[in-house]
Structure formats: structure tokens, C-alpha cells
DOGU-913555 format. One record per residue (C-alpha): residue in one letter; z, y, x. Coordinates in steps of 0.05 Angstrom, whole numbers, plus 5000, padded with zeros to 4 digits. Last residue first. Layout:
<atoms>
+-----+------+------+------+
| res |    z |    y |    x |
+-----+------+------+------+
|   A |    Z |    Y |    X |
...
+-----+------+------+------+
</atoms>
This chain:
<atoms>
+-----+------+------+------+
| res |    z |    y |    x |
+-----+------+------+------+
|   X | 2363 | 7037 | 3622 |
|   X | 2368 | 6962 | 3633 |
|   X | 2407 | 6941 | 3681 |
|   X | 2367 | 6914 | 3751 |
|   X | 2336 | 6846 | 3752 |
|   X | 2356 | 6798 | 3807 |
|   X | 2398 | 6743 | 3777 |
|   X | 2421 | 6696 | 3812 |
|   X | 2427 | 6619 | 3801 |
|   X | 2430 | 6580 | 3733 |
|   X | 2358 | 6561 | 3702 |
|   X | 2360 | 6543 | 3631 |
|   X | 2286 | 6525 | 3595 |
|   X | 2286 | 6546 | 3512 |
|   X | 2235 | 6528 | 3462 |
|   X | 2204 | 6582 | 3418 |
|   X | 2213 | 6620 | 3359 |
|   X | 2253 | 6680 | 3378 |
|   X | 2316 | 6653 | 3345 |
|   X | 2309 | 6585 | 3372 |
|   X | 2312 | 6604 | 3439 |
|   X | 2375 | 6637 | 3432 |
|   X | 2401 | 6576 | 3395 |
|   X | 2376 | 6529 | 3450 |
|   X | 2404 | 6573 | 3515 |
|   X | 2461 | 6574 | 3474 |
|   X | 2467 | 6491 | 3470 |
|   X | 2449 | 6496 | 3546 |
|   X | 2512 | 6530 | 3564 |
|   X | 2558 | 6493 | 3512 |
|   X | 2537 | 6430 | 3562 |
|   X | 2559 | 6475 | 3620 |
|   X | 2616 | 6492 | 3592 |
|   X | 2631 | 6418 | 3571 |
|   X | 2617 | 6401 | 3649 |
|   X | 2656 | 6453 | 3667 |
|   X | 2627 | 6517 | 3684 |
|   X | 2654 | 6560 | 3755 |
|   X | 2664 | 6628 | 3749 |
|   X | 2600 | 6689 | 3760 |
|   X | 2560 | 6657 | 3725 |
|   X | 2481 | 6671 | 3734 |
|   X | 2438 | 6654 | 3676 |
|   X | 2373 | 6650 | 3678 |
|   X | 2328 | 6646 | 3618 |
|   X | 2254 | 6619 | 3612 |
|   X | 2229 | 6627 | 3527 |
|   X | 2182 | 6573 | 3533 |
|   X | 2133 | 6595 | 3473 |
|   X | 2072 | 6625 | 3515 |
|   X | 2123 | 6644 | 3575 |
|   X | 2176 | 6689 | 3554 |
|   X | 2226 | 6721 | 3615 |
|   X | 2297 | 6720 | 3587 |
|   X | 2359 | 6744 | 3638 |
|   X | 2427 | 6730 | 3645 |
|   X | 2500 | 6764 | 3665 |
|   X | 2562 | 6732 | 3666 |
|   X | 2639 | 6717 | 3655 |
|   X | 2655 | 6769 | 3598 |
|   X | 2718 | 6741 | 3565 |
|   X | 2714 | 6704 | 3490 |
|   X | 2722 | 6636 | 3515 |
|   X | 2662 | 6652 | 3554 |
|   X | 2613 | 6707 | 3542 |
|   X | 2548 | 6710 | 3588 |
|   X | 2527 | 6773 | 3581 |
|   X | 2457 | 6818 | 3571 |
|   X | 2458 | 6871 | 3621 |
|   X | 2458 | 6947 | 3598 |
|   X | 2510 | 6934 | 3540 |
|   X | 2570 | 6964 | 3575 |
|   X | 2575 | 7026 | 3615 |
|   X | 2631 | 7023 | 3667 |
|   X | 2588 | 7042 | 3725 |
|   X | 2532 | 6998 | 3693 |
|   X | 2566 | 6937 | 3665 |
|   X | 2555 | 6857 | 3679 |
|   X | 2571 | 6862 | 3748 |
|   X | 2618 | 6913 | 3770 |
|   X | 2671 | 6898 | 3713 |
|   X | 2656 | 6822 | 3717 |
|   X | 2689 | 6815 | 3790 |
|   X | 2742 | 6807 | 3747 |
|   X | 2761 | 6811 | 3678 |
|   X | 2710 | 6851 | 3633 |
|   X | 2739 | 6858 | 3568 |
|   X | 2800 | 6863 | 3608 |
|   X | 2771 | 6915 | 3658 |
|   X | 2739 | 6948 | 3591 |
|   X | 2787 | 6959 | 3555 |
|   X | 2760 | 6958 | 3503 |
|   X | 2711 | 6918 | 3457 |
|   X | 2652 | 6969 | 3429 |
|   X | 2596 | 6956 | 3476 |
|   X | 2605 | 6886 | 3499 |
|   X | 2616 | 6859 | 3414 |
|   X | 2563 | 6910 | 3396 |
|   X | 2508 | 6865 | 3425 |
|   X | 2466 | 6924 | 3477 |
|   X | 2426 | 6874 | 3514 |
|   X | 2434 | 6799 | 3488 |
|   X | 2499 | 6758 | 3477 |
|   X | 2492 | 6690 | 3505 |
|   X | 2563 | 6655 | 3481 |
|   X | 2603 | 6598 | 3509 |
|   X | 2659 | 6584 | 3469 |
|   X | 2734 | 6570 | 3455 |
|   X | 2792 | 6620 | 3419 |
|   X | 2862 | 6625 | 3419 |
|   X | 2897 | 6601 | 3366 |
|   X | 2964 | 6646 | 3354 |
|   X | 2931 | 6680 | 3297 |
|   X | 2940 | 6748 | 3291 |
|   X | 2955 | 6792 | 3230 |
|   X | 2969 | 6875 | 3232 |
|   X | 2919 | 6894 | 3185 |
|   X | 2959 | 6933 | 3137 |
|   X | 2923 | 7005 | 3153 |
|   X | 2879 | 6995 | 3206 |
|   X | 2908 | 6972 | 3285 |
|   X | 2928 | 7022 | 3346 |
|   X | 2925 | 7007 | 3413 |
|   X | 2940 | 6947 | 3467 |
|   X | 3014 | 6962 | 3469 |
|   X | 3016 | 6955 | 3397 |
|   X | 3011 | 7010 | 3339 |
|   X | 3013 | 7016 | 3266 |
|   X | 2972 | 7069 | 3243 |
|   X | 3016 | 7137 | 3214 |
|   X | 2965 | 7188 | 3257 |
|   X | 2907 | 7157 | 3282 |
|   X | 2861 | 7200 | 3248 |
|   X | 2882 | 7263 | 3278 |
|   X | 2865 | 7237 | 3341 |
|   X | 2783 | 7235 | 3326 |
|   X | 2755 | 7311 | 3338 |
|   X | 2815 | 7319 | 3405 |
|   X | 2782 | 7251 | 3426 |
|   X | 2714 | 7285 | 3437 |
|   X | 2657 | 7251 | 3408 |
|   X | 2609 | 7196 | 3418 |
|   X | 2623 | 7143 | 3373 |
|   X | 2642 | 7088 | 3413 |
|   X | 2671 | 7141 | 3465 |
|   X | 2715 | 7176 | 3410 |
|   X | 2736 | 7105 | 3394 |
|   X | 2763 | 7084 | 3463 |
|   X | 2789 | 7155 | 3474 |
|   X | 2833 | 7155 | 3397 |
|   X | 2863 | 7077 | 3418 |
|   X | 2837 | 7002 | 3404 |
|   X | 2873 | 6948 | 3374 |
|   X | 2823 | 6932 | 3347 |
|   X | 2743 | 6917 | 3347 |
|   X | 2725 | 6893 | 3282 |
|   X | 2783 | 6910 | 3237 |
|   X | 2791 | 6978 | 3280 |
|   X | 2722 | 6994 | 3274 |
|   X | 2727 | 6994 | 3202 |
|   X | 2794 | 7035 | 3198 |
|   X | 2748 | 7089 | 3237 |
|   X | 2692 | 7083 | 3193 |
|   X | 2741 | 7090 | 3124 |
|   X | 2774 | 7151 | 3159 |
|   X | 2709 | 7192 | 3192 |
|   X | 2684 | 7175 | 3111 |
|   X | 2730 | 7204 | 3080 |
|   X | 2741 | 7271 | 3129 |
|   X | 2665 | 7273 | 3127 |
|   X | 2655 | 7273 | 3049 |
|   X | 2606 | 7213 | 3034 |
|   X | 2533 | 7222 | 3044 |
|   X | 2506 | 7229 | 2975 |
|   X | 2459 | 7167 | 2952 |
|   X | 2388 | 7153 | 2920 |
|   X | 2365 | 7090 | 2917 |
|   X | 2312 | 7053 | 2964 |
|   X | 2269 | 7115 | 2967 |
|   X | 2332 | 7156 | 2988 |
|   X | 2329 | 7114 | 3055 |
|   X | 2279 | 7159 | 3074 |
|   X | 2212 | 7142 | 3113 |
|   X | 2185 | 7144 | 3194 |
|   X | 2131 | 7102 | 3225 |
|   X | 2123 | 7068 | 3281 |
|   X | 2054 | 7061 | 3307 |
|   X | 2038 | 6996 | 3340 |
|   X | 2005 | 6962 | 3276 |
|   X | 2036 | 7006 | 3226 |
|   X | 2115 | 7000 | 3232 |
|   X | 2145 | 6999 | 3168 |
|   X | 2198 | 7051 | 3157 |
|   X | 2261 | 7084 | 3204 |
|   X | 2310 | 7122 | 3176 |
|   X | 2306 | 7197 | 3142 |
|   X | 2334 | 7238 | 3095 |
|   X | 2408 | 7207 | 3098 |
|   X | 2436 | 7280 | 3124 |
|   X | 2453 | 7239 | 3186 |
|   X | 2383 | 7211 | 3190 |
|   X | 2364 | 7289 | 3183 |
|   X | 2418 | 7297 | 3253 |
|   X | 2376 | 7245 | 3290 |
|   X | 2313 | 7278 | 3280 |
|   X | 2326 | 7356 | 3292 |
|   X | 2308 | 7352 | 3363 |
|   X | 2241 | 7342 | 3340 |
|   X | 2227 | 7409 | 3296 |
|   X | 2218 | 7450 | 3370 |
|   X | 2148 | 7406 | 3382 |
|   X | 2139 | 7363 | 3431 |
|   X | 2124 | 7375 | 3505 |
|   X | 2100 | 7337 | 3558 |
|   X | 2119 | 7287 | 3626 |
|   X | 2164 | 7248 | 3578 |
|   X | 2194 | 7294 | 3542 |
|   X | 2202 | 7372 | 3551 |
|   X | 2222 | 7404 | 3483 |
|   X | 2185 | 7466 | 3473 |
|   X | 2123 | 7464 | 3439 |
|   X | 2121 | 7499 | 3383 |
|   X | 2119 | 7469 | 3324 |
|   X | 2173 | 7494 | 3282 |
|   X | 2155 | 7568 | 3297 |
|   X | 2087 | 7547 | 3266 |
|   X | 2121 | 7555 | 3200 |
|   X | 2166 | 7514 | 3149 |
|   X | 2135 | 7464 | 3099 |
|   X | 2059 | 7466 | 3139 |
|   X | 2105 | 7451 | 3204 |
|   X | 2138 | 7396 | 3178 |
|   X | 2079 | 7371 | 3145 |
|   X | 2039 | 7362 | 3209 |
|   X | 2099 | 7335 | 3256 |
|   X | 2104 | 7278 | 3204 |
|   X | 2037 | 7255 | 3213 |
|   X | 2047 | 7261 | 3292 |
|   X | 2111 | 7220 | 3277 |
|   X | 2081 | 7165 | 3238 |
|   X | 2095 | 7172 | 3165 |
|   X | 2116 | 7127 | 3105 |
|   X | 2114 | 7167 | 3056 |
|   X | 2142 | 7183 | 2986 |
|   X | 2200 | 7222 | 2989 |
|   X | 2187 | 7232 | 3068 |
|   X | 2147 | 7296 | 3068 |
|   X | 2199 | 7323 | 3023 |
|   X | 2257 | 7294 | 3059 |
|   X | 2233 | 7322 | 3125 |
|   X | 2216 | 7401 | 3102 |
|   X | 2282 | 7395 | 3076 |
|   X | 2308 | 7371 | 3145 |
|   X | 2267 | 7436 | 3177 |
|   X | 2299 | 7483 | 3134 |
|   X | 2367 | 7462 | 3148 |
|   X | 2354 | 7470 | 3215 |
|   X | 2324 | 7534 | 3211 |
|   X | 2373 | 7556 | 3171 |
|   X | 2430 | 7536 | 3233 |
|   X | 2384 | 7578 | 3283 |
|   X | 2343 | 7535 | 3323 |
|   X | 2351 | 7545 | 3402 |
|   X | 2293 | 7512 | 3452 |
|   X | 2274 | 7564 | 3485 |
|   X | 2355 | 7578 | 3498 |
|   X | 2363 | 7511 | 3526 |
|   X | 2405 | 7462 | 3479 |
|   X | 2466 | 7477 | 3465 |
|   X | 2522 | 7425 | 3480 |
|   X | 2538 | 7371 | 3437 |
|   X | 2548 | 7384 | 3356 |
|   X | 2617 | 7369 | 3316 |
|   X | 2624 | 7300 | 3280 |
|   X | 2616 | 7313 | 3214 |
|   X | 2542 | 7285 | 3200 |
|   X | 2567 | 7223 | 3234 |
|   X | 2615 | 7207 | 3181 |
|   X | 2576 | 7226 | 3115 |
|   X | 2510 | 7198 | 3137 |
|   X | 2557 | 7126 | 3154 |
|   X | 2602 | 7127 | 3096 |
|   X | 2538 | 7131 | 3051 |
|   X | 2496 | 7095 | 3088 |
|   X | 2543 | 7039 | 3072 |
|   X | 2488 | 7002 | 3020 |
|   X | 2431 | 7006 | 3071 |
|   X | 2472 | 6968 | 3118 |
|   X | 2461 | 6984 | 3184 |
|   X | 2413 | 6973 | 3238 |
|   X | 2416 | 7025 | 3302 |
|   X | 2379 | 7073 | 3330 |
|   X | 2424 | 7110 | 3378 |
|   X | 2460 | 7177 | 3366 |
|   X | 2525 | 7151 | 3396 |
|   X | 2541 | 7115 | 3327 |
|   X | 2485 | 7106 | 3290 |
|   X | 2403 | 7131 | 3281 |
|   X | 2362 | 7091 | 3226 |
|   X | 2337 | 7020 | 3221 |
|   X | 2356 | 6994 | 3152 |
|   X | 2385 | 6930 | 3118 |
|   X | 2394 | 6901 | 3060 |
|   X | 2315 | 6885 | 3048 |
|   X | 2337 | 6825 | 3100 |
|   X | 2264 | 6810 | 3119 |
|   X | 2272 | 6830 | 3198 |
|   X | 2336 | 6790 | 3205 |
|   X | 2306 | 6727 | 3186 |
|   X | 2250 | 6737 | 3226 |
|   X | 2289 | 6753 | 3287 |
|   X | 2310 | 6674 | 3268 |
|   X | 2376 | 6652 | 3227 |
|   X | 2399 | 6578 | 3225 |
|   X | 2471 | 6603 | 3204 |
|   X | 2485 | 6674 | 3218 |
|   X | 2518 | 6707 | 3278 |
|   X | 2463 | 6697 | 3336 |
|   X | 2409 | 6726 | 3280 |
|   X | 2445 | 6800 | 3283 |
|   X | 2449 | 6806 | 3358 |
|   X | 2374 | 6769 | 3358 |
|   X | 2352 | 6830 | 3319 |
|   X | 2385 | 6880 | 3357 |
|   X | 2362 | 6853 | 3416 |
|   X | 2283 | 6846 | 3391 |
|   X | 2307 | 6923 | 3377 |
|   X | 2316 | 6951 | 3432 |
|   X | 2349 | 7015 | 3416 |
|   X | 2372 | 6967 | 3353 |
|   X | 2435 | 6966 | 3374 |
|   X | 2476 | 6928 | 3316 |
|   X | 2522 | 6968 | 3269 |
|   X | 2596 | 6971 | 3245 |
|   X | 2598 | 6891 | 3279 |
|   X | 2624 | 6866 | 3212 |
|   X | 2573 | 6909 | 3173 |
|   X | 2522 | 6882 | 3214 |
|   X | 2537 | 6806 | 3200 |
|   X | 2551 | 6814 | 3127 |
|   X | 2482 | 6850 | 3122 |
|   X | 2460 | 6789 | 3164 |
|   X | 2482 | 6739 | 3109 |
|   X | 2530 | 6689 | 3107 |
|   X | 2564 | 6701 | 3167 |
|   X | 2579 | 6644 | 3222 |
|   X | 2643 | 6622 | 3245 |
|   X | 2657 | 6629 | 3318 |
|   X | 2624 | 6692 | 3346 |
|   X | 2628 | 6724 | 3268 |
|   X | 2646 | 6784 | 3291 |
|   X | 2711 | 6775 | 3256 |
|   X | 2727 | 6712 | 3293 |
|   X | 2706 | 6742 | 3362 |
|   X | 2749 | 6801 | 3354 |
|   X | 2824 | 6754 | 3328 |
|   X | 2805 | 6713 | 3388 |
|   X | 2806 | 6760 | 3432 |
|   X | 2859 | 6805 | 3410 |
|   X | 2898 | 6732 | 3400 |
|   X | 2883 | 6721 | 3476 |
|   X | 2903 | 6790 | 3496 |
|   X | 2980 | 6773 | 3467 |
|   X | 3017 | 6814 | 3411 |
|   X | 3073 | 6855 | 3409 |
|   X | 3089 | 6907 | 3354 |
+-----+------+------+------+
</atoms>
């Protein structure tokens, strides 16, 4: 099957809602298969820049959503109602490496210690040092000990099993209290089964190739985390183009290529999950706008759908000041769609927006 990079481009922006809004941000998330929420003002505005009139605010009181750990192992949003497919799809991907041997849990320690989480969590919402305490009175003090260097300390051995009781759908992210943040289970919103791994590896995978297709095993391995040999098997019997391989029956393109000038803020799932990367990227793009290849650590500057800059917010009272520094010339209607985004992006986080264009100094963000 042949098909044009334009219509890949156009046919990703439309379905992540870059040039038609969603009606909802659950519809939004579930179309980008999760939004970043590492930072999560980001996340939020991700979410907000593909809805109608949305704010952070808007985002932040969609009871359809939850803050829990995604692809990669990052916190992400997702919809509460596909934790399901998600638990059940992550929790199947094989380990990484071992950790150091002072460090080592055995397998029914593991399993004791996410017990130990979804009891404390049934019906709690926790901060992590409140968390730490019923852990260890569920298990033993082996649980506790202080092993896992962080941050110029130590916490306690039951840590590193976090992100893999999100994957058992035991825990996600609650309420924060004042500064604190705070730790619950999505169980309290409904109780669910995660989804049998081989299922649910196949429905996330045909969902990341509606959003982000054509794409091949080592471009979604890498979105995921993984090892291509874990993913490959999936692929077998999609239809294929020279770009990659497309979902079951999804094979349309339109020939209308798309138009647009687009702030997209750290970590938007659109820079992070489109491959490849040098035409994602064209240009002297590649070096600029990723980190060695790593997307997501600048905030871009999207134009007609292509990567074409990096920018930069710095809030002052409610003047929200961002530069943007092109690295291709605008047009006067670019330029014009330029401040119109500068607007919107402005909007979202409540204040008034002031454009500067010139370079852009700050380093990627870590």
C-alpha cells in the first residue's frame, strides 16, 4: 500500500484532535492513548489544547479521568474507564533489569507488598509516608528497609513496587492535600479486572496505530518501553505501507493535507509517539527540538503538522510571557496563527498571553 507523508500527517493531527476539537477530554486522552502527566500543568494543557474552550481547570474536574503510571512507566492521565486494557497490557510486559542485590524482592514479596497497597488504599487517600506505614504493618519491617538510594537518601525496599501495583490497578494517583500528593485506588471508582495481557497488548497496540500509524514493532516497543522481540508477534497479518504497519481495517487517507500552527507543551504525546523521528522532525529540527533523539523535552512549535520550533512560558502575575524561536521563516498568516496560539495557550492557564520570537536559551527539560 502507498501512501504520501503529508496524508500520515494529516491523517495524525486529525485524530489527535489538532484540527477539530474533541468533545470531552476523556475523548481527547483516549485519542492520544495517554497524556504525560510527569509534569502535569503539561499534561493538563496537552489535554485542554484539544477541546473546545477548555482550561487546566477543565481538565482537572473531568471525574473520567485518572492520574496513574502509563506507557514507559511515567505518570500519565488515562481514562478511568480503559484501565482495564491499560493494567492488563502493561502488567504483561516483561520486567527491566534487576535491581541491586540489596535491593532484590522475591516474586511473594511483591505480591505481598501490592496487597498490603490495595488494602491500605480501599478507602484512603494516603500520602506516601502514610502509605509507607501500613505497608510495612501489612507485611514486615523487611519492607521498609531502607535501601533504594533517591535523591541524596534512602526509601524504603516496598517503593520500587509502585508503578507495577498501578499495573495491578491497585493504585493511581488521589487528591493532592495542600502540597502533599496523595495516593488511592482506582477500584474505589468501580471495581475492574485488568484485561488478559495478550488481549489487551493487541487492543493497545491497534490503538496506537489509529492514533499514531503507520508505525513499525521498534517504534512501538520504544513508546511503550519494551523489547521489540516482546511486541513483533503482534504485527503479524496488519496491512503494511512503506511507512509501517496500520490496525486492522484502517487503511483510509485523505488526500487533504493539513494547515496550522500549533504550541504543543513539554511531553504532548503527538512529539513523543509520532515516528520517525527525522521526518517528524525535518531538519535542523531533529537537533533542536529533541534531546539526542528523545522527544517531548522541549515544548514545539508545530507547523502544518511538522516540528518547526521550540518555545518557552515564563508566568508573570497573569501575563503568561512565551518565546518562541522558529527555526523557518512565518508568513504573515503564520505569524498571525502564531499569536492566535500564543492566545489559546494563554487562555488555558488563566491568564493573558505576550509573544516574543527570538532565541531561546533554556536547556531541555529533564
Amino acid at each position: 500500500m502507498e501512501i504520501s507523508w503529508p496524508a500520515v500527517v494529516a491523517r495524525r493531527m486529525r485524530r489527535h484532535y489538532l484540527t477539530e476539537p474533541a468533545a470531552s477530554p476523556v475523548d481527547a486522552v483516549r485519542a492520544m492513548c495517554g497524556a504525560h502527566a510527569q509534569v502535569l500543568s503539561a499534561g493538563e494543557t496537552s489535554v485542554a489544547l484539544r477541546v473546545q474552550d477548555a482550561t487546566r481547570e477543565t481538565v482537572q474536574s473531568d471525574p473520567g479521568l485518572v492520574k496513574t503510571f502509563g506507557p514507559r512507566g511515567t505518570v500519565h492521565l488515562l481514562p478511568l474507564a480503559d484501565l482495564p486494557m491499560w493494567t492488563g497490557a502493561l502488567s504483561a510486559l516483561p520486567a527491566g533489569q534487576q535491581p541491586p542485590e540489596i535491593m532484590r524482592m522475591t516474586a511473594d514479596q511483591q505480591a505481598e507488598v501490592i496487597a498490603a497497597i490495595g488494602d491500605a488504599l480501599s478507602d484512603a487517600e494516603l500520602t506516601i509516608d502514610e502509605l509507607s506505614v501500613e505497608v510495612v504493618r501489612r507485611t514486615g519491617s523487611w519492607a521498609g528497609d531502607l535501601v533504594m538510594p533517591a535523591f541524596q537518601t534512602y526509601w524504603p525496599r516496598w517503593r520500587q513496587v509502585i508503578p507495577a501495583a498501578a499495573n495491578a490497578g491497585v493504585l493511581c494517583y488521589g487528591a493532592n492535600r495542600g502540597r502533599a500528593t496523595t495516593y488511592t485506588t482506582p477500584q474505589r471508582h468501580g471495581a475492574f479486572v485488568p484485561m488478559n495481557g495478550e488481549k489487551a497488548l493487541t487492543e493497545l497496540l491497534h490503538r496506537y496505530l489509529f492514533a499514531y500509524g503507520p508505525a513499525t514493532p521498534q517504534q512501538f516497543a520504544r513508546w511503550i518501553k519494551t523489547t521489540v522481540t516482546v511486541v513483533r508477534p503482534y504485527f503479524e497479518s496488519l496491512p503494511e505501507t512503506e511507512f509501517g504497519f496500520l490496525a486492522p481495517g484502517d487503511e483510509e487517507f485523505a488526500d487533504e493535507p493539513v494547515e496550522g500552527v500549533h504550541l504543543l507543551p513539554y511531553f504532548d504525546a503527538y512529539g513523543v509517539g509520532c515516528f520517525p523521528r527525522e521526518l517528524v522532525f525535518p531538519g535542523k529540527a531533529l537537533e533542536r527540538a529533541t534531546n539526542r533523539g528523545q522527544a517531548g523535552n522541549y515544548p514545539l512549535l508545530l507547523m502544518d503538522g511538522s516540528v518547526a520550533g521550540v518555545w518557552h512560558q515564563k508566568k508573570s502575575g497573569r501575563t503568561l510571557q512565551i518565546t518562541v524561536e522558529p527555526l523557518v521563516p512565518l508568513s504573515r498568516k503564520q505569524q498571525a496563527a502564531l499569536d492566535a496560539a500564543v492566545a489559546r495557550v494563554a487562555a488555558i492557564q488563566g491568564g493573558k498571553g505576550d509573544l516574543t520570537v527570538g532565541e531561546i536559551t533554556v536547556g531541555p527539560h529533564a
